[in-house]
C-alpha positions in Angstrom: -15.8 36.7 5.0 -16.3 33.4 3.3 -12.9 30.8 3.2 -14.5 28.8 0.8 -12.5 27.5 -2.5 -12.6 30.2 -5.4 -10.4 29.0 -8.1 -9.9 25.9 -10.4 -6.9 25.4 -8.6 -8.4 24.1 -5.7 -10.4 21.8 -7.6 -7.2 20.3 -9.2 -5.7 19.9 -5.4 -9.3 18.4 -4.3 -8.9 15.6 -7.5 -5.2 15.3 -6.3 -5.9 14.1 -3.0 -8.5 12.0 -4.5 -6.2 10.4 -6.8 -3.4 9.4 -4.0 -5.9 7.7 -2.2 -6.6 5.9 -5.0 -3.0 5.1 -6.1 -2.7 3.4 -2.7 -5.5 1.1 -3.1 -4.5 0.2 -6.8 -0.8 -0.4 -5.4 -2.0 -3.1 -3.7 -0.7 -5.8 -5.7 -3.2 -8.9 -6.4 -2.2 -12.5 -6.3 -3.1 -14.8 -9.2 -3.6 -18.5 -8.6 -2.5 -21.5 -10.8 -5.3 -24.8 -10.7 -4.8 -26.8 -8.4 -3.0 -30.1 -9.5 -5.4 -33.1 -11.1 -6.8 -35.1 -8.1 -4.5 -38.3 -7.7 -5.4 -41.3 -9.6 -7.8 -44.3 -8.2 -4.3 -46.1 -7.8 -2.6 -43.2 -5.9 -1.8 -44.2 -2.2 -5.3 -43.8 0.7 -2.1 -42.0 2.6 -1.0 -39.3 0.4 -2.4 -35.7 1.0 -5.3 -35.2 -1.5 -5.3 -31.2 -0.9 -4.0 -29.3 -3.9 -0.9 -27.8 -4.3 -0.1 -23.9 -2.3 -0.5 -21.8 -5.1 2.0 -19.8 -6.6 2.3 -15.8 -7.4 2.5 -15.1 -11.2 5.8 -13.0 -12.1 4.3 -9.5 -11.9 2.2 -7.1 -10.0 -0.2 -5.2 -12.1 1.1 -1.7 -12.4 0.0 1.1 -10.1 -2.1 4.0 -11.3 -1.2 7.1 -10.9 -2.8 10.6 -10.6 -2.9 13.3 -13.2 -0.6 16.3 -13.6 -1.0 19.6 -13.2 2.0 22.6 -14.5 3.1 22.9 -10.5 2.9 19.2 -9.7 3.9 16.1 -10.7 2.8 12.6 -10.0 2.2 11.1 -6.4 4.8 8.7 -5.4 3.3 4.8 -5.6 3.4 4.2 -1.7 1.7 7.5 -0.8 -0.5 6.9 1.9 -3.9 6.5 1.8 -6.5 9.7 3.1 -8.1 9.3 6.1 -11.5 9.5 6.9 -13.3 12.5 7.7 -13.8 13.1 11.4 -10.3 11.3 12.2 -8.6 14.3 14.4 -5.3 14.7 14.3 -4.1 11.4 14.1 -4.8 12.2 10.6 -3.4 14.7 9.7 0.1 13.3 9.1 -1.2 11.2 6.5 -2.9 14.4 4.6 0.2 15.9 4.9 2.2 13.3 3.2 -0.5 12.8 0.6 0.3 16.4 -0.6 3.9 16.5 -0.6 3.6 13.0 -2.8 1.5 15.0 -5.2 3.4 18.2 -5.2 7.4 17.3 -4.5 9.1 20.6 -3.4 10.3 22.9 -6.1 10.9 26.1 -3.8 14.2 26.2 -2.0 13.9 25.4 1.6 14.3 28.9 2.8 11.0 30.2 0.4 9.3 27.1 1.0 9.4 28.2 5.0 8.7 31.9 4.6 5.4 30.7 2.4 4.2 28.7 4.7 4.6 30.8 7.7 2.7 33.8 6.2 0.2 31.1 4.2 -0.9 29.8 7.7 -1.1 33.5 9.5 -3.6 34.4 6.5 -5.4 31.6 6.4 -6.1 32.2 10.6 -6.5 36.1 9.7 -8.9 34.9 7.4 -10.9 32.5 9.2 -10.6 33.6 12.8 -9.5 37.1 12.6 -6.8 37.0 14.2 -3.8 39.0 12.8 -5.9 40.7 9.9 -4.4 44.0 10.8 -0.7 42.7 9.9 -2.2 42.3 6.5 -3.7 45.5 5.3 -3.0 44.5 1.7 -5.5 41.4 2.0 -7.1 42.8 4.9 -8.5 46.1 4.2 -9.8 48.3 7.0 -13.4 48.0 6.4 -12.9 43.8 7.4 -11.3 44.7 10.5 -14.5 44.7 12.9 -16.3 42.0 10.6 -16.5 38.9 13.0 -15.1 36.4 12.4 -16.8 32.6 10.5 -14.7 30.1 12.9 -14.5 30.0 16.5 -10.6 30.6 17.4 -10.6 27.4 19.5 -11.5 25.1 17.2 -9.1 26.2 14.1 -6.7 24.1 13.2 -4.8 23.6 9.8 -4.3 20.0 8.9 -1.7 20.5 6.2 0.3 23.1 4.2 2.9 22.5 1.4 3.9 25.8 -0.6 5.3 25.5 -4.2 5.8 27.2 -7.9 3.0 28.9 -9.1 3.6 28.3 -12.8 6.6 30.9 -12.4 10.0 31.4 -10.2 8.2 34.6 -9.7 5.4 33.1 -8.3 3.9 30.7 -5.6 0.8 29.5 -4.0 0.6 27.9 -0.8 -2.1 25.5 -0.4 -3.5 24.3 3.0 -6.3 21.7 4.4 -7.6 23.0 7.6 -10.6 22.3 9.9 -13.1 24.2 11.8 -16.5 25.2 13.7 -18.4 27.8 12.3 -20.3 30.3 14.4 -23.4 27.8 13.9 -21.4 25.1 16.2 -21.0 23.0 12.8 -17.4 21.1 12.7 -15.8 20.3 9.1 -12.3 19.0 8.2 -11.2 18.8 5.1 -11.7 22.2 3.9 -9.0 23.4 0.7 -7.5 27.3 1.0 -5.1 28.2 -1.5 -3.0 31.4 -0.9 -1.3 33.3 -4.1 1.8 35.3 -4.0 4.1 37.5 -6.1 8.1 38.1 -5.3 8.7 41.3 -5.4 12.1 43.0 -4.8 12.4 45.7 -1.7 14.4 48.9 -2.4 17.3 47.6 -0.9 17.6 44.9 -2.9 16.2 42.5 -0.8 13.2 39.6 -2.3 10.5 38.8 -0.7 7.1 37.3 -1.2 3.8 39.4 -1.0 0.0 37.8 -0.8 -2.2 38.6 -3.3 -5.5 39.7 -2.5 -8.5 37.2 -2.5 -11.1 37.8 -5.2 
């Protein structure tokens, strides 16, 4: 089973993080410099300091760009942090995971938000490792169970997660950027899942939120 990225969506999140790397290298403001005074006159002093004037910011910084918007996001903050590069362990992934939540600011309350994330990252391990499919028999039909699995279980890890409003109160999508070593030995970070859900309302009355199958 393939985890590679299978809807426009993650396309749009790719771009994203594209764009707040950007924004932080266009926040840098520039400096503009006034001439240097006139050079003194022939009956100026041997003493004085010929060496111009320090120059002198102009009034403004040049505004910051800022990355396009999506219907479940809105624009990265101005100081987001740059990306890292690829290869940079987890050292980096802090900065990933604040590049995301700049692009996508939380419109879940906290106690959705958590229970997203929580079954977005057991998928996404179920999915790459296969580990936990069979708590999943909705995603995970029987006939995966023995398939075996594309990333070795010790070198899995997710980078980052943020889980927010798929275009509905009703509905959410949890994306993640995760790194791993195929069964070839070859290691890549970087890699975009996104995870759809539906809320759905138990019999008691109680709401919850159930994965949709991938495609």
């Amino acid at each position: 089973m393939t985890t590679t990225p299978r809807s426009p969506r993650l396309l749009l999140l790719s771009t994203a993080l594209l764009a707040v790397a950007g924004t932080a290298l266009l926040g840098i403001p520039h400096r503009h410099h006034e001439p240097p005074d006139p050079p003194p006159s022939p009956t100026a002093n041997a003493t004085t300091d010929p060496s111009p004037a320090a120059p002198t910011p102009t009034s403004n910084p040049p505004a910051v760009g800022t990355a396009a918007s999506t219907p479940a996001a809105s624009t990265p903050a101005a100081g987001a942090s740059a990306l890292p590069p690829h290869g940079e362990g987890t050292a980096g992934d802090v900065a990933i995971q604040r590049a995301l939540e700049a692009a996508w600011p939380l419109d879940l309350p906290f106690g959705d938000a958590r229970e997203l994330l929580a079954a977005g990252r057991d998928l996404l391990r179920a999915d790459a490792t296969g580990i936990g499919r069979a708590h999943w028999p909705a995603v995970f039909p029987a006939s995966w169970q023995g398939l075996a699995p594309a990333f070795a279980t010790d070198r899995f890890r997710i980078q980052a997660a943020i889980a927010r409003r798929d275009g509905s109160p009703h509905k959410a999508v949890v994306h993640l950027v995760w790194a791993g070593t195929d069964r070839g030995g070859t290691f890549t970070d970087g890699r975009i899942t996104d995870w759809h859900f539906t809320r759905t309302t138990t019999l008691k009355g109680a709401s919850t939120w159930t994965p949709q199958p991938r495609p």
